[in-house]
C-alpha positions as CSV (number, residue, x, y, z in Angstrom):
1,X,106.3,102.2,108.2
2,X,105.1,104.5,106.1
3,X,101.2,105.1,105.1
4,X,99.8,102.3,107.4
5,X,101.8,99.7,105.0
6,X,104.8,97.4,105.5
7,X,108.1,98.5,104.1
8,X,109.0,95.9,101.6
9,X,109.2,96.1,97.4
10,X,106.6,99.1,95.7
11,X,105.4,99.4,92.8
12,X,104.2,103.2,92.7
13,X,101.9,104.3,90.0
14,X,100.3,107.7,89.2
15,X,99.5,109.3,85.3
16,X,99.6,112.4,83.7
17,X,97.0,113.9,81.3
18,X,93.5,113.3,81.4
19,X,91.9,110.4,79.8
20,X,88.6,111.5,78.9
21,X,87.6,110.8,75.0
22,X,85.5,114.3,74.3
23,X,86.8,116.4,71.2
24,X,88.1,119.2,74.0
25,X,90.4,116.8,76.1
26,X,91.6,115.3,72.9
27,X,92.5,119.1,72.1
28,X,93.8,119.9,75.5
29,X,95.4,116.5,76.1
30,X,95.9,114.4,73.2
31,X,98.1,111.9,75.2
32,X,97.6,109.9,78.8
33,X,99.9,108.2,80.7
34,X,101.1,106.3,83.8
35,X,104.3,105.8,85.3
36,X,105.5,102.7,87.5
37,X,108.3,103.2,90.0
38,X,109.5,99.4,91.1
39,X,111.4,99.9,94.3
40,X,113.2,97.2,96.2
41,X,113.5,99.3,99.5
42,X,111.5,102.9,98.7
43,X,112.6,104.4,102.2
44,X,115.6,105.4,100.9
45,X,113.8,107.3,97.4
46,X,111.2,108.8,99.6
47,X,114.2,110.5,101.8
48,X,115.7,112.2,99.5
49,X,112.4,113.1,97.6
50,X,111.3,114.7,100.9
51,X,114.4,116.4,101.8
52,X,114.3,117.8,97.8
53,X,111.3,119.6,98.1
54,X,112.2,121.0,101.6
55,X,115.2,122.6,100.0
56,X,113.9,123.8,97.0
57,X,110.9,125.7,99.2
58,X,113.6,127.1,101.0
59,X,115.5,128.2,98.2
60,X,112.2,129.5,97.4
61,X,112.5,127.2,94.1
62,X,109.3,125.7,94.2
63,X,105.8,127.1,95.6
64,X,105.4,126.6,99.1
65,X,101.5,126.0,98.8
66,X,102.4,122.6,96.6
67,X,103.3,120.1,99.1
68,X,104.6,117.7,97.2
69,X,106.7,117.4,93.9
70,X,105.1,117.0,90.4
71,X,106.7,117.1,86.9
72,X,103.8,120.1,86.1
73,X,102.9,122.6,88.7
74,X,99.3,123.1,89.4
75,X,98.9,126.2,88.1
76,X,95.4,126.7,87.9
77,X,95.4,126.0,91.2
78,X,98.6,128.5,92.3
79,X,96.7,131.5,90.3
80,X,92.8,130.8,91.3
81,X,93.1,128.9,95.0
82,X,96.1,130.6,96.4
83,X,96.5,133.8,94.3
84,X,100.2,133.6,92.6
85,X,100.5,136.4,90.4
86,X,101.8,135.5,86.9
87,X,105.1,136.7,87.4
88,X,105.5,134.3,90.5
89,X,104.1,131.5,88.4
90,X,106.5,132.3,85.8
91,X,109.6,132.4,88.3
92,X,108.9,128.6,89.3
93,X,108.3,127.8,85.8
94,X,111.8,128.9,85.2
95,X,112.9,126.4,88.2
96,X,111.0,123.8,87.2
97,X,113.3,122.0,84.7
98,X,116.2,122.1,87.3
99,X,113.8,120.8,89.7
100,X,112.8,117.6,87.6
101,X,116.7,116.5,86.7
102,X,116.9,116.8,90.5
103,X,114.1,114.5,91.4
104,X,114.8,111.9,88.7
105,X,118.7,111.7,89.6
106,X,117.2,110.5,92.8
107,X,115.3,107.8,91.0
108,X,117.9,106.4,89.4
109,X,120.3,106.2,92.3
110,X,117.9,104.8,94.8
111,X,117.6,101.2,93.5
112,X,114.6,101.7,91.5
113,X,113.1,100.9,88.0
114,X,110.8,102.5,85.6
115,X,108.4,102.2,82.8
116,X,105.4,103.4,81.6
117,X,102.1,103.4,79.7
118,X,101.0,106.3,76.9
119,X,97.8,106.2,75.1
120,X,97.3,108.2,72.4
121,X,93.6,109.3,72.4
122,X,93.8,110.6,68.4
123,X,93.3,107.1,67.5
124,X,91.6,104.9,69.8
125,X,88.5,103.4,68.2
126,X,86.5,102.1,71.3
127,X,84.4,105.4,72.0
128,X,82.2,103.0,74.4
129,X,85.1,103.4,76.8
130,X,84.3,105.8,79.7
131,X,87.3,107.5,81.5
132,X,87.6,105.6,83.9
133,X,87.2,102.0,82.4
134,X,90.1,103.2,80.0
135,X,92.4,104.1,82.9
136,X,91.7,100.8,84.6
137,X,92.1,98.7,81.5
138,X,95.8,100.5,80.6
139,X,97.0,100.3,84.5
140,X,95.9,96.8,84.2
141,X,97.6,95.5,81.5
142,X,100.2,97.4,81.9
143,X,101.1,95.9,85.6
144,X,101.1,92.7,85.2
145,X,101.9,91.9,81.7
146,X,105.1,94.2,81.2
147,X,106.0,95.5,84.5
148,X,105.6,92.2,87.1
149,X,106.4,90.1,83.9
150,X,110.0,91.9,83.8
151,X,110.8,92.3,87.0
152,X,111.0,88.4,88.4
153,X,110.0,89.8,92.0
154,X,110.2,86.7,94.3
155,X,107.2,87.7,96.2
156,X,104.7,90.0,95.1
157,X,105.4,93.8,95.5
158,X,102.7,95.9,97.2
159,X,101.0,98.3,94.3
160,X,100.1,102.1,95.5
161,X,98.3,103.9,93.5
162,X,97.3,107.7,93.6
163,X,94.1,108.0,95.9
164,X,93.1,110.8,94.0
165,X,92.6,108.9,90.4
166,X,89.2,107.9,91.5
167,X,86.1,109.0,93.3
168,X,86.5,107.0,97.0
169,X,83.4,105.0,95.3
170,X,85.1,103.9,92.5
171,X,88.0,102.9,94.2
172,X,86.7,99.3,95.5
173,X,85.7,98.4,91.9
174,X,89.4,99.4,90.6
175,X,90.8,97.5,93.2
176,X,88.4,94.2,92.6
177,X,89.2,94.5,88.7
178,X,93.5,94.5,89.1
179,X,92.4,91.2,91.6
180,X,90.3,89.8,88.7
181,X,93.2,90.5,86.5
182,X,95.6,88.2,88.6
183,X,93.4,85.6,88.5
184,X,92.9,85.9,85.0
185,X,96.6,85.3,84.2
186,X,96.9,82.6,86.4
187,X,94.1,80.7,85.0
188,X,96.0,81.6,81.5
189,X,98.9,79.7,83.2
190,X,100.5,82.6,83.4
191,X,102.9,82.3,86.6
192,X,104.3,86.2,87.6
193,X,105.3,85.5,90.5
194,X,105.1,83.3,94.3
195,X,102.0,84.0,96.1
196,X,99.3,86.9,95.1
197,X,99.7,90.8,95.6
198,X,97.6,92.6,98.2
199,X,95.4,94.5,97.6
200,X,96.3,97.5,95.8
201,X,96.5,100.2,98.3
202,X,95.4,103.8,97.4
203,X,97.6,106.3,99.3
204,X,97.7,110.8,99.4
205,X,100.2,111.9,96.5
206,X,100.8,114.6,99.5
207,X,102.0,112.0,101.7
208,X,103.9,109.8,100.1
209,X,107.3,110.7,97.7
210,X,107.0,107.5,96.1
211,X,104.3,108.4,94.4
212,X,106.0,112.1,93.6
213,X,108.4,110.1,91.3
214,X,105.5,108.2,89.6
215,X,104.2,111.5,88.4
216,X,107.5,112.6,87.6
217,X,107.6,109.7,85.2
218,X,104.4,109.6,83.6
219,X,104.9,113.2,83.3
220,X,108.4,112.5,81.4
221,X,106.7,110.3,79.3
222,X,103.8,112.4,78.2
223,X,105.8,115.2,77.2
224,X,107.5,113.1,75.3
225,X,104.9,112.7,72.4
226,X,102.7,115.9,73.4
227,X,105.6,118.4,73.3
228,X,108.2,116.1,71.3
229,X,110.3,116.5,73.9
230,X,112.5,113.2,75.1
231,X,114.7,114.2,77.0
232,X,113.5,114.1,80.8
233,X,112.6,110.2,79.3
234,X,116.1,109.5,78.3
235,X,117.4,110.7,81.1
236,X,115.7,107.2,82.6
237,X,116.8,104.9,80.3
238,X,119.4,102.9,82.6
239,X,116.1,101.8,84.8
240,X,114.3,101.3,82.1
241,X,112.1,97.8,82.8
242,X,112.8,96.2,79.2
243,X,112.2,98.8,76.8
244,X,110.8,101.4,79.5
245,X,107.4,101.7,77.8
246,X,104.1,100.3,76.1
247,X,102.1,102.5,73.4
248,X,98.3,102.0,73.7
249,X,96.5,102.7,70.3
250,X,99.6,104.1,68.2
């Protein structure tokens, strides 16, 4: 047990960027994502995820204030809440590429599978989106129509999300609108797979390394377009699930 839940398949999602539609987070971040991480058994990935970032503190790799691994390091939060100096920050920043190949080799050898979702916020035309509508609405479509859709699980998998996506007010009505969405394809005649998923169960990116890897995709993914910069996304490709991602408003 891990979290309160059952051990059994995951499908892990966090994102990366921020999805807000104002002219300065189009400047600051012109691209948001998510990343999936389907896992037949995850107490194998969260192991060795845990055991990582042990090491790499040690090693004094990684800041031991940052309790869990992410493909960016907080660094507003290292230089303002805990007072690294820029020459610390940049030492880790030197680490951090290391660090990433690390995590994902872990990934791809712990029976697991990948995609993810990028929206590119240059071109959307629906300004009547609010942030958070726009995150649902991507997570959502992106789940069940090409994740679950590829993966032929025989039973549904559990979904955990990052707790710290929403406000704990907005959670219930994120939750309600991905059990609207199932029923929605099933009416559609859409069969994804036996039975209905839980409840999608939001869960501290602190406390649980399966969500570490979902941030490590979505972060590979981001980069990607932002920074032109592939190759942490290739490195994934053998678990791609089919072509390993969908484009929102290219």
């Amino acid at each position: 047990m891990s979290g309160g839940y059952n051990i059994q398949e995951i499908i892990f999602v966090d994102e990366s960027g921020n999805p807000g539609l104002n002219i300065t987070s189009i400047q600051r971040s012109p691209y948001f994502s998510f990343g999936f991480v389907y896992c037949r058994d995850p107490s194998a990935l969260r192991k060795h995820l845990k055991r990582l970032l042990r090491r790499e503190v040690r090693k004094n790799h990684w800041p031991q204030h940052v309790h869990e691994l992410k493909f960016s390091l907080p660094i507003q939060d290292m230089r303002k809440k805990w007072g690294y100096t820029n020459l610390q920050i940049q030492h880790y920043l030197n680490y951090l590429p290391r660090v990433r190949q690390k995590a994902i080799n872990f990934v791809l050898n712990n029976s697991c599978n990948i995609f993810s979702a990028i929206l590119n916020k240059n071109t959307i035309q629906r300004s009547s989106w609010t942030p958070n509508q726009l995150g649902n609405f991507i997570f959502a479509q992106t789940l069940f129509s090409n994740v679950i859709r590829n993966i032929h699980p025989i039973f549904p998998p559990n979904i955990i999300f990052d707790a710290g996506r929403l406000s704990l007010a907005r959670t219930p009505a994120f939750q309600g609108y991905l059990m609207n969405k199932q029923t929605y394809y099933r009416n559609m005649g859409i069969n994804l797979h036996m039975g209905n998923i839980t409840t999608p169960i939001p869960a501290s990116s602190q406390l649980d390394p399966g969500l570490w890897a979902a941030d490590i995709v979505a972060g590979a993914f981001n980069i990607k377009y932002h920074l032109n910069d592939p190759s942490y996304a290739n490195m994934l490709i053998p678990i791609y699930i089919a072509n390993g991602e969908r484009r929102f408003w290219w």
